[in-house]
N, C-alpha and C positions, 0 to 999 in steps of 0.2 A: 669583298666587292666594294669599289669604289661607292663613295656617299654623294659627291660633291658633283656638279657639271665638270668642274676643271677637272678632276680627279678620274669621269669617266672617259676625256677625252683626252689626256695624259693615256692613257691606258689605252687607248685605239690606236694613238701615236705611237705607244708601244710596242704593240702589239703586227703594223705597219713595217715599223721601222726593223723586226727580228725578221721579219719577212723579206724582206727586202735585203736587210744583211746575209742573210743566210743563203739566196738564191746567188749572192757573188760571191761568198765564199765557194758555193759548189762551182762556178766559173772557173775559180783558180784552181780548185783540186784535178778538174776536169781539165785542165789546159795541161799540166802539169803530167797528167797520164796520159794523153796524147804526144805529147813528147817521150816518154818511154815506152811506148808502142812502140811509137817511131823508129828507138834505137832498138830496142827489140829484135825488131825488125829488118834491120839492116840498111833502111834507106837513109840513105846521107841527106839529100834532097828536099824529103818531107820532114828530117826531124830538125834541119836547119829550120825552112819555115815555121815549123811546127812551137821550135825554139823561138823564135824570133817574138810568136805569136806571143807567148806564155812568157815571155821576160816584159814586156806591154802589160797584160794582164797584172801578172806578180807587181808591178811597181805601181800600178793603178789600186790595187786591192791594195798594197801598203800605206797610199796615199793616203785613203781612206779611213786609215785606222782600225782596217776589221785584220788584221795580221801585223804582228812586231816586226819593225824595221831588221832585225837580225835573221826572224826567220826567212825574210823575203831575200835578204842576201845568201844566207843560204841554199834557199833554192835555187838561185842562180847559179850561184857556184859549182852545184854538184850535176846539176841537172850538166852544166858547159863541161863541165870533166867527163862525164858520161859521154858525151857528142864528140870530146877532144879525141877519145878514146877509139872511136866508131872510125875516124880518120886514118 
């Protein structure tokens, strides 16, 4: 347990901030499977939108620094191959 004032409120900030990071990571996961619903599914339509939605996401979440620059192109990449495919 933190001793210090500074130290307990480092640690609220902490404590904050995983909070918070972690509800938009589950954004991106979540974007991410509504677009393979999507193709799933077969609709062109919705997994374009769907797509459109979750490449915004992915590059905001990148921004961020709560995902590596590599992984977020990847998911683009393959998620658009999936879609290219759906065509």
């Amino acid at each position: 347990m933190a001793n210090t004032a500074q130290a307990r409120k480092r640690a609220r900030q902490a404590d904050a901030h995983r909070d918070h990071n972690n509800a938009q990571r589950t954004r991106f996961k979540t974007a991410v499977k509504n677009v393979k619903v999507a193709i799933a599914k077969g609709d062109k339509t919705v997994a374009q939108a769907a797509y459109l939605q979750a490449v915004s996401l992915i590059d905001k979440t990148q921004g961020k620094d709560l995902i590596h620059k590599n992984k977020a192109a990847r998911q683009k990449s393959r998620l658009n191959a999936e879609l290219r495919k759906l065509a």
